[in-house]
Wavefront OBJ file of the C-alpha trace (Angstrom):
o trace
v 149.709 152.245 118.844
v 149.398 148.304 117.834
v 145.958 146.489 118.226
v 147.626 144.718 120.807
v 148.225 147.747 123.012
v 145.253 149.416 122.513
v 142.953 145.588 123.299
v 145.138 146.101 126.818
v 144.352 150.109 127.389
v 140.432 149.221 126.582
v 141.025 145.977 129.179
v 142.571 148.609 131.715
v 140.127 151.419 131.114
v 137.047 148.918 131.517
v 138.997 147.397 135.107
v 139.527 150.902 136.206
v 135.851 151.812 135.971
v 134.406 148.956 137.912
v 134.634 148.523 141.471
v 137.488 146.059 143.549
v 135.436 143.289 144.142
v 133.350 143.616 140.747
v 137.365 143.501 139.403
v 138.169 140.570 141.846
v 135.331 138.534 141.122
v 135.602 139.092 137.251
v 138.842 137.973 137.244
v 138.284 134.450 138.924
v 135.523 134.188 136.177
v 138.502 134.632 133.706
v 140.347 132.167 134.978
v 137.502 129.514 134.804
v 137.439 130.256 130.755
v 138.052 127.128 128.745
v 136.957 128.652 125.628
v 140.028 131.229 124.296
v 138.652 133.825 122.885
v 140.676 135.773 119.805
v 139.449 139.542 118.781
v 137.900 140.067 115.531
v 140.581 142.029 114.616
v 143.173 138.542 114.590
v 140.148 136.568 112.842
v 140.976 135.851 109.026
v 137.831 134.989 106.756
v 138.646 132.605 103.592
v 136.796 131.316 101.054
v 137.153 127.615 101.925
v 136.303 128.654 105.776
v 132.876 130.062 104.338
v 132.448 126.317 102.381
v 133.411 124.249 104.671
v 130.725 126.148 107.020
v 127.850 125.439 104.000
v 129.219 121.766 104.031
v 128.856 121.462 107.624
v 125.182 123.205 108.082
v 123.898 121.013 105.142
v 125.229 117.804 106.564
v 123.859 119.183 109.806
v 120.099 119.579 108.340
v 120.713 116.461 107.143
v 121.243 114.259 110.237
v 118.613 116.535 111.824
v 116.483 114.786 109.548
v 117.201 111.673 110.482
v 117.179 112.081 113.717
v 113.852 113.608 113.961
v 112.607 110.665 111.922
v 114.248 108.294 113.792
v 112.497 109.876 117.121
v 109.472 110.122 115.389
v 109.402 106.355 113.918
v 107.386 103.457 116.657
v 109.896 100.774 117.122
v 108.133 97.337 117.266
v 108.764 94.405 119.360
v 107.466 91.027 118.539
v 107.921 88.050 121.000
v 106.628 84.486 121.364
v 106.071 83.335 124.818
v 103.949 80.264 126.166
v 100.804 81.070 127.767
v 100.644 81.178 131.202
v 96.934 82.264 131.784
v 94.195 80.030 133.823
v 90.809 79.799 134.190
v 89.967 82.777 131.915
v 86.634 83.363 129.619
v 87.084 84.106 125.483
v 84.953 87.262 124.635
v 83.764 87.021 121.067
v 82.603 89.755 119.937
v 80.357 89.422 116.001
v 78.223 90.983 113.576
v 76.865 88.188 110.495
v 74.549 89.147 108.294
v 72.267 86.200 107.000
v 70.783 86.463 103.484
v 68.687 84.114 102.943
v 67.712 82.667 106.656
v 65.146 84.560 108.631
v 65.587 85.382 112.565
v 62.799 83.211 113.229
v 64.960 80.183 112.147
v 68.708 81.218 112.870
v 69.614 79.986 115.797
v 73.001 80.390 117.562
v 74.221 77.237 119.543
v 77.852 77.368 121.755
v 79.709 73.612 122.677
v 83.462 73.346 123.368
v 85.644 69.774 124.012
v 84.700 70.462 127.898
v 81.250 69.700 126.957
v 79.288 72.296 128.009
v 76.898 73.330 125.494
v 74.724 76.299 125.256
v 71.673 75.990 122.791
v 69.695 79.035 121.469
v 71.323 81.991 122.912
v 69.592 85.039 122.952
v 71.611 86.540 126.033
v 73.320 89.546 124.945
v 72.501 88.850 121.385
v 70.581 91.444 118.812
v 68.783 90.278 115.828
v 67.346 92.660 113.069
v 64.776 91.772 109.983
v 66.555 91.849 107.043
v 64.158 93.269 103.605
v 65.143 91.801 100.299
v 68.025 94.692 100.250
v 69.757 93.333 103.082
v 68.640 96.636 105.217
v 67.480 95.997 109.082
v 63.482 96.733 108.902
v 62.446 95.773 112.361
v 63.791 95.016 116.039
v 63.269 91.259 115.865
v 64.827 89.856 119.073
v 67.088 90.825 121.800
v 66.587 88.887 124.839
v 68.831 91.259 127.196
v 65.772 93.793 127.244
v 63.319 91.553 128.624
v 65.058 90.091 131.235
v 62.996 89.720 134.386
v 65.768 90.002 136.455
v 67.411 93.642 135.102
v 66.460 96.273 137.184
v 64.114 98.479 135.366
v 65.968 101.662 136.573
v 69.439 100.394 135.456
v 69.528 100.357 132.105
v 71.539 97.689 130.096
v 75.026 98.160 128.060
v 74.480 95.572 126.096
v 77.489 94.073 126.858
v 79.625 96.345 126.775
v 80.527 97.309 130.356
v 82.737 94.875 132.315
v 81.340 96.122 135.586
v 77.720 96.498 137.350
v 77.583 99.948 135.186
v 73.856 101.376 134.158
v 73.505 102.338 131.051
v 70.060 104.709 131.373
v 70.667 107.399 128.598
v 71.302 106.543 124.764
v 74.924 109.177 125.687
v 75.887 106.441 128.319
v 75.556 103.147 125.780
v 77.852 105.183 123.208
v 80.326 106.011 125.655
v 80.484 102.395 126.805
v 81.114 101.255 123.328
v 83.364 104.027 122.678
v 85.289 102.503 125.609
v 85.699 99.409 124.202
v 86.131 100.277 120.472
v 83.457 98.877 119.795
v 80.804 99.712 116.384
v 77.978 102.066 118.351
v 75.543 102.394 115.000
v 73.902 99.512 115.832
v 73.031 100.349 119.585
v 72.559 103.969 118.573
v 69.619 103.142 115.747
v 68.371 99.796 118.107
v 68.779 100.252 121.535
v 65.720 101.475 123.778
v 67.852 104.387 125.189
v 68.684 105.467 121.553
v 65.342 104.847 119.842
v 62.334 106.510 121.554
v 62.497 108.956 118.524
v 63.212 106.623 115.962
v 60.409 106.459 113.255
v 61.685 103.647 111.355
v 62.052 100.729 114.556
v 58.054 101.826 115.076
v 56.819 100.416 111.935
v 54.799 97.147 111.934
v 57.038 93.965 111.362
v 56.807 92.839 107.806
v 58.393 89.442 106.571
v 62.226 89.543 106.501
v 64.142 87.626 104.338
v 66.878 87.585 106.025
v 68.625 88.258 109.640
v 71.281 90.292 111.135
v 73.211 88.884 114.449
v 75.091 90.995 116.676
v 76.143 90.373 120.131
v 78.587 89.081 122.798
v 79.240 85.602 123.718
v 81.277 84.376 126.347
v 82.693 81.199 125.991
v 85.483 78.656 128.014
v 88.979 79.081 127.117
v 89.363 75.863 125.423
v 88.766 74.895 122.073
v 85.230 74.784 120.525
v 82.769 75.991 118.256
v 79.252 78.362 117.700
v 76.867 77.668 115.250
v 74.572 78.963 113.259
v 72.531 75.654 111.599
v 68.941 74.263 110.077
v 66.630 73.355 112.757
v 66.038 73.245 116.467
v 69.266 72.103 118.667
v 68.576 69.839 121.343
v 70.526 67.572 124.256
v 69.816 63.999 124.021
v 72.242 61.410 125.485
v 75.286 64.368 125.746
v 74.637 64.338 122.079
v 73.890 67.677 120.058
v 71.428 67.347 117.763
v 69.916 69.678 115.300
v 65.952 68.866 114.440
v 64.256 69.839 111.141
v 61.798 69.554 108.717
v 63.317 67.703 105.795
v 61.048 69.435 103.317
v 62.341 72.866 104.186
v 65.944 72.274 104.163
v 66.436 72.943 100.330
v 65.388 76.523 101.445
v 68.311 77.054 104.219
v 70.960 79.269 102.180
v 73.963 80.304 104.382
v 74.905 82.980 102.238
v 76.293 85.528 104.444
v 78.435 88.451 104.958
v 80.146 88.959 108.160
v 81.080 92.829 108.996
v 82.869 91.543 112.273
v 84.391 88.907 114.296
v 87.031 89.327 117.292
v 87.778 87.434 120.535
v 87.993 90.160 122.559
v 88.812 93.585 122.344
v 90.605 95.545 119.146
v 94.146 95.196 118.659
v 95.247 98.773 117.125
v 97.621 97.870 114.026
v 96.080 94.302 113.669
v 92.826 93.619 111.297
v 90.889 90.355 112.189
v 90.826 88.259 108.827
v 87.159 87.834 108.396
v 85.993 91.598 108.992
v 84.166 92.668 105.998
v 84.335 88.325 104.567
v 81.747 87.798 101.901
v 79.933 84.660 101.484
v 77.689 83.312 98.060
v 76.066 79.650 98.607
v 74.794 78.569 95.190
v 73.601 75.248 96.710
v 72.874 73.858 99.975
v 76.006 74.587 102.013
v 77.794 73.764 105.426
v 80.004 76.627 105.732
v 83.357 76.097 107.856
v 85.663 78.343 109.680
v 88.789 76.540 111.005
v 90.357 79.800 113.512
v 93.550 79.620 115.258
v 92.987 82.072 118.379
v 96.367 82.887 119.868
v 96.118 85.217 123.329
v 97.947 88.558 122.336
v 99.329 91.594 124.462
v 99.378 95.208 122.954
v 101.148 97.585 124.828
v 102.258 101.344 123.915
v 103.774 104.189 126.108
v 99.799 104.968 127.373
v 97.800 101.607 127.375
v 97.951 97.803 127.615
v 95.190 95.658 125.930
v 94.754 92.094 126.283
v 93.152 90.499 123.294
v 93.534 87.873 120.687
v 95.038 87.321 117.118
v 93.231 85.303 114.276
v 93.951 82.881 111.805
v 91.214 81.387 109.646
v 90.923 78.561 107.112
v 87.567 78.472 105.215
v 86.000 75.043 104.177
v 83.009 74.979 101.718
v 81.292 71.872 101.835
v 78.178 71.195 99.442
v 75.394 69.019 101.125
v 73.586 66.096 99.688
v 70.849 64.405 100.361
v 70.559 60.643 99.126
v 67.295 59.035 98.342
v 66.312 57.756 101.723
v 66.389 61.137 102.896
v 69.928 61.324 104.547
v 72.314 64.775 104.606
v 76.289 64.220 104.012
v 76.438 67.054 106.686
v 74.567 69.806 108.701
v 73.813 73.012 106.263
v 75.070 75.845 108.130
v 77.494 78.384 109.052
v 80.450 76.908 111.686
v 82.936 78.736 113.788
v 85.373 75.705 115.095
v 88.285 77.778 116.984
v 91.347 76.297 118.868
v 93.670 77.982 121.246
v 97.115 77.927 121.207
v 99.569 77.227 123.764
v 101.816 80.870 123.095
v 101.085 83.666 123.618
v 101.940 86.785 121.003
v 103.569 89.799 122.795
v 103.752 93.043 121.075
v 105.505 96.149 122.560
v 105.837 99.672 120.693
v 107.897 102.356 121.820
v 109.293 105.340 120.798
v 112.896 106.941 121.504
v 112.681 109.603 124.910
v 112.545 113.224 124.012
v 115.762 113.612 126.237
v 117.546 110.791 124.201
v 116.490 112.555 121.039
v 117.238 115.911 122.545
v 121.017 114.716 123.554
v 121.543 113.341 119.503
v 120.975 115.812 118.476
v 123.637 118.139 120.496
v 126.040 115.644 119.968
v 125.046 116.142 115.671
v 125.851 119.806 115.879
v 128.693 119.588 118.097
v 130.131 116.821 116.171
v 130.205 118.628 112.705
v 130.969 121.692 114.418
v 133.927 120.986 115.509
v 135.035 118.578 112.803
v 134.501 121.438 110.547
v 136.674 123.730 112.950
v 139.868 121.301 113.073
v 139.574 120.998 109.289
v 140.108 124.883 109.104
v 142.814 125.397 111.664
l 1 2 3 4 5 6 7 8 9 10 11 12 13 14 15 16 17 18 19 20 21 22 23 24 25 26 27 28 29 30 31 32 33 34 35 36 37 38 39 40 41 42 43 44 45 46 47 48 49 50 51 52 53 54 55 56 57 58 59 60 61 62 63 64 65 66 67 68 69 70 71 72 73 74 75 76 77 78 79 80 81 82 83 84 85 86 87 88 89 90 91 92 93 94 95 96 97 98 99 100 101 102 103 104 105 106 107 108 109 110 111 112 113 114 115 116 117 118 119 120 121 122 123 124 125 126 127 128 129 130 131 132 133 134 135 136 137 138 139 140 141 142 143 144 145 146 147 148 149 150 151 152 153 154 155 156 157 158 159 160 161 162 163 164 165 166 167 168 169 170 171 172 173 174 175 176 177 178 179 180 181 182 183 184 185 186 187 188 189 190 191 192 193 194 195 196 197 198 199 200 201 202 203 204 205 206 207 208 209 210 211 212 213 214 215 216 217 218 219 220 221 222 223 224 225 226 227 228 229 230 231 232 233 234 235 236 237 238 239 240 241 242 243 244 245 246 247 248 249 250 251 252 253 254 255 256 257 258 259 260 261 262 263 264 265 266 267 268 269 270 271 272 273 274 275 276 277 278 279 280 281 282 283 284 285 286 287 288 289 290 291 292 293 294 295 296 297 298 299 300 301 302 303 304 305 306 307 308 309 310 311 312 313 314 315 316 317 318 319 320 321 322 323 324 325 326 327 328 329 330 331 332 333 334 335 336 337 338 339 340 341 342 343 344 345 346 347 348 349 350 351 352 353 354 355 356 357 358 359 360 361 362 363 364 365 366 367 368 369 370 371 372 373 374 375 376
């Protein structure tokens, strides 16, 4: 008998043992078949068949490859828009370390082009005694604890919540700084809720060298600048003025370092210019910062932050003082920052699971059955 009589008697001996509407049903199944099927007995194996196969599943791992790495890759968008925003408040958020100026005579002072100027802020503002190794030795001043007005049973956040939020356990001021990305070792050494059982905050105040600032400010959204200068500031006249002892102001150095400066909250991919900036004054100094702040949106397939980008251009001037007594400038440490009119928005994405899913079908199909007309 020829295989193609006995492929029939199996065929007939399989429709004879199954039931009439099994045998109906089956056969309106066969006639639905698109894909012709040939026995194994008709099916002729060559050597080129079994290289062209290799070919096809290495070129097949290949665009795999690609694919996967294509799916896996973040696909940034940059664009340039103008900035619509109105009647919003700049966050900036710092950390300056001052060598050679105590807390008792760094003082912070705020004044933008509107002219509103704030003088000696303290509100949501930490300083620490710095010893002659630049480490903190003492709590020197932070003016949000002693408020008379906080509620002694809701504790503060120093800053860091954006709502009426309490803040009563040292857990709850981490997790609010968490929140906002946000450097907790500060809050966790200096903070009342953190340092009940800190030894080293207890110790008697000894005589710092130098100061550490940390803090919020919130400012206008126009252009402006904060301070840090020799003397006393004061209003006179809608002027601001800066009152000091003329004897001490040889001893004002404005050598700094400054471990962190942002208007507003972190950008993730973007590093602000002047985190981690050192500064040496050999001589009496006034220290400039010229920032660009442009308004910035971050957004990714889970969050959308808000924030701002900076640009910085750093002007050493050295101050003299002429024989009548007289200072070419102010000694001291200036933050002069203008907003731009655009607006930076950034988008990353990556490619759908489904989209990736369907690529990479249509790879194994493709090669498939490129690699099946090659053979015929």
């Amino acid at each position: 008998m020829d295989p193609v009589s006995d492929i029939r008697q199996r065929r007939k001996e399989e429709d004879n043992t199954s039931g009439p509407s099994t045998r109906s049903f089956t056969k309106k199944l066969e006639k639905l078949d698109i894909y012709p099927k040939i026995g194994d007995d008709y099916v002729i194996k060559t050597e080129s068949g079994g290289f062209v196969s290799l070919f096809s599943g290495f070129i097949i791992i290949i665009l795999f490859v690609s694919e996967l790495t294509n799916y896996l890759k973040v696909n940034r968008t940059d664009v340039i828009t103008i900035d619509n925003t109105r009647n919003e408040k700049l966050q900036i958020n710092f950390n300056i370390s001052l060598y050679g100026i105590p807390c008792s005579e760094a003082s912070l002072d705020i004044m933008d082009i509107s002219g509103q100027q704030q003088m000696g802020v303290t509100s949501r503002i930490v300083q620490l005694d710095l010893d002659e190794n630049h480490k903190p030795v003492n709590m020197a001043l932070s003016s949000v604890l002693y408020e008379k007005n906080i509620d002694p049973a809701c504790g503060s956040c120093f800053g860091a919540s954006l709502s009426n939020v309490c803040c009563n356990t040292c857990d709850d001021v981490l997790s609010a700084y968490e929140r906002r990305g946000w450097d907790t070792w500060f809050v966790s050494k200096y903070s009342p809720q953190c340092r009940k059982n800190n030894d080293e905050v207890k110790k008697p105040r000894v005589n710092s060298q130098g100061c550490m600032m940390w803090g919020v400010l919130e400012v206008n959204k126009v252009a402006g600048n904060f301070h840090i200068a020799v003397g006393h500031a004061a209003n006179r006249d809608s002027h601001h003025i800066h009152s000091f002892n003329p004897l001490m102001i040889s001893k004002f150095n404005v050598t700094h370092h400054i471990e962190k400066l942002s208007f507003g909250e972190h950008i993730p991919g973007i590093q602000n210019p002047l985190d981690g900036h050192d500064m040496v004054a050999e001589s009496l100094t006034s220290q400039n910062y010229y920032l660009k702040v442009m308004p910035t949106v971050y957004s990714n397939r889970t969050s959308t932050v808000v924030s701002n980008e900076l640009s910085v251009n750093e002007v050493s001037r050295r101050v003299e003082m002429t024989p009548f007594g007289q200072i070419t400038s102010l000694p001291g440490i200036f933050f002069i920052y203008d907003i731009t009119p655009f607006m930076h928005v950034v988008t990353e994405s990556r490619i759908a699971f489904a989209h990736f899913l369907v690529r990479v079908c249509a790879v194994i199909g493709g090669v498939a059955a490129v690699g099946a007309e090659r053979e015929r």
